[in-house]
One Martini backbone bead per residue (centre of mass of N, CA, C, O) as a GRO file, in nm:
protein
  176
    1UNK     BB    1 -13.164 -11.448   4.077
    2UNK     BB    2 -12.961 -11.590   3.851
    3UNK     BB    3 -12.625 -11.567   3.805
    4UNK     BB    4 -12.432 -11.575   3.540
    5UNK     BB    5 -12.113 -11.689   3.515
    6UNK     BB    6 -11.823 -11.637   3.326
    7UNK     BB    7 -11.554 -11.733   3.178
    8UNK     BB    8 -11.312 -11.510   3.110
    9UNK     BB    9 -11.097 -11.471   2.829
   10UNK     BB   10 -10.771 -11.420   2.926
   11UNK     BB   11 -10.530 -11.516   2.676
   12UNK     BB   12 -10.557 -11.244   2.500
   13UNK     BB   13 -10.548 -10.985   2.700
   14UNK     BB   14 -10.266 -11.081   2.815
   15UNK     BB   15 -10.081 -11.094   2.545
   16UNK     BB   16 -10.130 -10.782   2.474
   17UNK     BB   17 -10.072 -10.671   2.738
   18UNK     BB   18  -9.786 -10.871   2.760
   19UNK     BB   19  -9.615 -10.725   2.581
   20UNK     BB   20  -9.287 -10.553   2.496
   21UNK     BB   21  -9.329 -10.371   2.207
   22UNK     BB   22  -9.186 -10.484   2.003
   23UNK     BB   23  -9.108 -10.679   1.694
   24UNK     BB   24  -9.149 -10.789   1.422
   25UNK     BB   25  -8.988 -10.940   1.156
   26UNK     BB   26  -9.162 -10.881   0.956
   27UNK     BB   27  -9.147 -10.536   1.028
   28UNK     BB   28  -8.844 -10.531   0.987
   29UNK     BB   29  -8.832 -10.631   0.689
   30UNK     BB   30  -9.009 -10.383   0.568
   31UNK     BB   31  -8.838 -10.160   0.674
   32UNK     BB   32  -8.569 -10.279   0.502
   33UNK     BB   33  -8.691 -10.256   0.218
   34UNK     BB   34  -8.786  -9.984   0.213
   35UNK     BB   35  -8.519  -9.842   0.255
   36UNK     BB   36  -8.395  -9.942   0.007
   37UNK     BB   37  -8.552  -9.857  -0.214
   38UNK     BB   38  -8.507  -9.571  -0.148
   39UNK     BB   39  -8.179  -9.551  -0.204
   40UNK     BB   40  -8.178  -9.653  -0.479
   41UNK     BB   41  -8.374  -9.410  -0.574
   42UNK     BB   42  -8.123  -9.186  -0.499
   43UNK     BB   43  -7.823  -9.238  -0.512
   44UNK     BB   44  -7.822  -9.135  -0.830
   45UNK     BB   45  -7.873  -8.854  -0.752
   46UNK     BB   46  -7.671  -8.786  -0.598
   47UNK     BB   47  -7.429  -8.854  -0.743
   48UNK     BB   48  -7.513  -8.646  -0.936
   49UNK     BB   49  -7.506  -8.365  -0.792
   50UNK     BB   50  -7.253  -8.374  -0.738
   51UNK     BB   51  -7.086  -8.373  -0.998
   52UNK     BB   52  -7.210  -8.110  -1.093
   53UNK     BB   53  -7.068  -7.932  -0.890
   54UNK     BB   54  -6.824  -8.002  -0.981
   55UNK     BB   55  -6.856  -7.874  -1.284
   56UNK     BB   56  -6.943  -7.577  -1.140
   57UNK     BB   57  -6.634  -7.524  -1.020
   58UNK     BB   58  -6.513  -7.473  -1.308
   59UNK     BB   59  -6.582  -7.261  -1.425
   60UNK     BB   60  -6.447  -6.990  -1.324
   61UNK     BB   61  -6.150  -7.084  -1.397
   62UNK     BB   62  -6.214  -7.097  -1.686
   63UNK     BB   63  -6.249  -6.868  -1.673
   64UNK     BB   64  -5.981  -6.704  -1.605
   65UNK     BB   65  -5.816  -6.860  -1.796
   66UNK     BB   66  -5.946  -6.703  -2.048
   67UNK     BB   67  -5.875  -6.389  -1.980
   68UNK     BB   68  -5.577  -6.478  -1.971
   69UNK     BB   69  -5.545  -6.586  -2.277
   70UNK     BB   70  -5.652  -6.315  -2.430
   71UNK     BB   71  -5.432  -6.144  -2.319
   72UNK     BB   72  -5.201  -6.294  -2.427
   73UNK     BB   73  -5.338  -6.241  -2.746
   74UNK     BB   74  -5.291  -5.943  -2.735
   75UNK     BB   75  -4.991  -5.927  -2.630
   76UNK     BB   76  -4.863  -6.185  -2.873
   77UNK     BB   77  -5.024  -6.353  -3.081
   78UNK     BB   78  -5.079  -6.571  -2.925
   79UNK     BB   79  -5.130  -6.892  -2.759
   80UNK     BB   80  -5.066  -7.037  -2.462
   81UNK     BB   81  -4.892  -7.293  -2.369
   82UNK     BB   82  -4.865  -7.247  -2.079
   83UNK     BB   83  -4.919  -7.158  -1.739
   84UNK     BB   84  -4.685  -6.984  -1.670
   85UNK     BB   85  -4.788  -6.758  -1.912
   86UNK     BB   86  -5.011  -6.671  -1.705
   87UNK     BB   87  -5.241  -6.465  -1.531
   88UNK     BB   88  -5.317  -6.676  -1.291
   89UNK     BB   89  -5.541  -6.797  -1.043
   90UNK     BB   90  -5.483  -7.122  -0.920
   91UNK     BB   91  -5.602  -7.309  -0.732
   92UNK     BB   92  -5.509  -7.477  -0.465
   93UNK     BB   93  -5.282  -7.732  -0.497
   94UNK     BB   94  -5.221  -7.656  -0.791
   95UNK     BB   95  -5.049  -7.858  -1.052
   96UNK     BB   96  -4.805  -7.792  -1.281
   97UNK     BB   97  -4.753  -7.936  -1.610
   98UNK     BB   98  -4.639  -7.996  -1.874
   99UNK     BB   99  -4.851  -7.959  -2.196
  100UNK     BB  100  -5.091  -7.795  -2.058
  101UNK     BB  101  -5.100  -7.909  -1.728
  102UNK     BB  102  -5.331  -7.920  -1.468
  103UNK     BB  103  -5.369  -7.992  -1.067
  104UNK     BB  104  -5.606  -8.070  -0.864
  105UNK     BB  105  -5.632  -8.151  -0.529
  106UNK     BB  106  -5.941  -8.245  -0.651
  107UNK     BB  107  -5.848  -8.393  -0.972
  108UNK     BB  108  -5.883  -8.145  -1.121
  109UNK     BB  109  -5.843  -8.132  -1.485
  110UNK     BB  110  -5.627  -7.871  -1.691
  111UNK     BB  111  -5.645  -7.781  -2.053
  112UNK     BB  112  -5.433  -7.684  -2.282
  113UNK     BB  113  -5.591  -7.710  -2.652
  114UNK     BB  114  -5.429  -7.721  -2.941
  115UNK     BB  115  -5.536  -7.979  -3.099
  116UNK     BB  116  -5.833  -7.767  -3.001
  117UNK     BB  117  -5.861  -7.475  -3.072
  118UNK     BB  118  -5.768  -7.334  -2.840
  119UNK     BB  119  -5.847  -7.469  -2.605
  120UNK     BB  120  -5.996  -7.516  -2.283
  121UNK     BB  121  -6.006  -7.791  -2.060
  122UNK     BB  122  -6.203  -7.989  -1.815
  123UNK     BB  123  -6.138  -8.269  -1.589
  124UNK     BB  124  -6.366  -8.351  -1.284
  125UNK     BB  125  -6.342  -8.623  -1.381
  126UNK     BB  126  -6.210  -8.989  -1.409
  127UNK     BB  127  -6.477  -9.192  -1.395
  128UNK     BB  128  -6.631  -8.965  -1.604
  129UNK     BB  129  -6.723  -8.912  -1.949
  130UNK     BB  130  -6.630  -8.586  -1.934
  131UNK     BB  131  -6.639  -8.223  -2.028
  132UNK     BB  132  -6.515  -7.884  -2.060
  133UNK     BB  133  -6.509  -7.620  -2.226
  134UNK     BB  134  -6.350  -7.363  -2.427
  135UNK     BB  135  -6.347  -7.119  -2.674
  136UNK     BB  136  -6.218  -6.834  -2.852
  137UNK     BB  137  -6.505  -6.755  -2.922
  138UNK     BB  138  -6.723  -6.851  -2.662
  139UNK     BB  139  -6.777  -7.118  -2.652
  140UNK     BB  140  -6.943  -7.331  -2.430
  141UNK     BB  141  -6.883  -7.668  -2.338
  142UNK     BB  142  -7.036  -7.977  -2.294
  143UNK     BB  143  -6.941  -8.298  -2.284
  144UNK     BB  144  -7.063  -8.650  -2.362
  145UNK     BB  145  -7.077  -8.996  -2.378
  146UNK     BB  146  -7.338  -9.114  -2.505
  147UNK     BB  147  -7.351  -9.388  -2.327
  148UNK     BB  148  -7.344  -9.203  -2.093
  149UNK     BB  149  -7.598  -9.115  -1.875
  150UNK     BB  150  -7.477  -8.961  -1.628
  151UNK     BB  151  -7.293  -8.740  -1.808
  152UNK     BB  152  -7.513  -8.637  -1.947
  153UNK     BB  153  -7.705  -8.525  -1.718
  154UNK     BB  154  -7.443  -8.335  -1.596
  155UNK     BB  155  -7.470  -8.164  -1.850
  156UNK     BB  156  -7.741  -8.070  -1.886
  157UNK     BB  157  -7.780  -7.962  -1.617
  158UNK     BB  158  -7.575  -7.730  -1.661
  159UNK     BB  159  -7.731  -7.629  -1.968
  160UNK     BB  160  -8.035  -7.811  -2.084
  161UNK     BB  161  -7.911  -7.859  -2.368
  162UNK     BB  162  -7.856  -7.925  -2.660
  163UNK     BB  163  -7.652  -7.955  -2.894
  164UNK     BB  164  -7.629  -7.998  -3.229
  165UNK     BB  165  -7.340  -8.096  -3.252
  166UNK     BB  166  -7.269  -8.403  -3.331
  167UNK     BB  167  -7.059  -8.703  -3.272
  168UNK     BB  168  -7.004  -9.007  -3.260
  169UNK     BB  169  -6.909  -8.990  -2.904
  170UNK     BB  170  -7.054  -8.676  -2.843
  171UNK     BB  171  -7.255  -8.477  -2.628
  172UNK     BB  172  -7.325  -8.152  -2.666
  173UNK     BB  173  -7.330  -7.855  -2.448
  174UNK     BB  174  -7.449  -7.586  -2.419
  175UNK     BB  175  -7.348  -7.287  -2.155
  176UNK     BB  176  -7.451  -6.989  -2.341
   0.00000   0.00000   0.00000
């Protein structure tokens, strides 16, 4: 009986053997497609996390200048003019200056407003239009600019709902 012999196809067998385990361009650039969108829909989570996390550093403070504010108007009939005149231990490496305004080594300014019902009020960033605020009747409010979507999340975040009351410019977050 003869036995047919084929020659058998060895140059896909090698080519597969044969490979150095590489990546081809096309799955390097498919991973790199991956990894940018998932980057693209975190980053802007991460940095609201982030700025609300500085918002929410601010209320121990602001309740601290609070019930110094309360003491002095007990003690005084009058609300503090500055920060001078208040019995409070402000955060470390903050500079107080004239109008009722201190600045904390972290940017965040804290602001006796006179002019706003004898509020408190801290502004946590300078890049986003928002602001903590506190009333001498005991309302707490985050305000953030209508138009701008991270300040208003960073707000609602903090307190979880709308104020009743909007004005032209601020949607306010009661926080109480």
């Amino acid at each position: 009986m003869s036995k047919i012999y084929q020659k058998k196809n060895r140059s896909i067998k090698n080519r597969v053997k044969g490979r150095l385990g590489g990546f081809t361009l096309i799955e390097l650039l498919v991973v790199v497609l991956i990894i940018g969108i998932l980057a693209g829909v975190a980053l802007p989570q991460y940095e609201v996390a982030v700025e609300k996390s500085r918002a929410g550093s601010v209320l121990p403070v602001l309740s601290a200048i609070d019930n110094a504010q309360q003491a002095f108007f007990a003690a005084n009939g009058r609300w503090a003019q500055e920060f001078d005149e208040l019995d409070v231990a402000l955060p470390s490496g903050t500079t107080v200056s004239d109008g009722g305004w201190a600045t904390g080594s972290n940017g965040i300014r804290y602001h006796l407003c006179h002019s706003c019902n004898d509020s408190i009020r801290a502004y946590p960033s300078r890049e986003l239009p928002y602001y903590v605020e506190f009333y001498p009747a005991g309302s707490r409010i985050c305000w953030a600019e209508n138009n701008h979507t991270r300040a208003n999340k960073i707000c609602k975040g903090l307190a979880g709902k709308d104020f009743s009351n909007k004005d032209a410019h601020n949607t306010g977050y009661r926080l109480n």
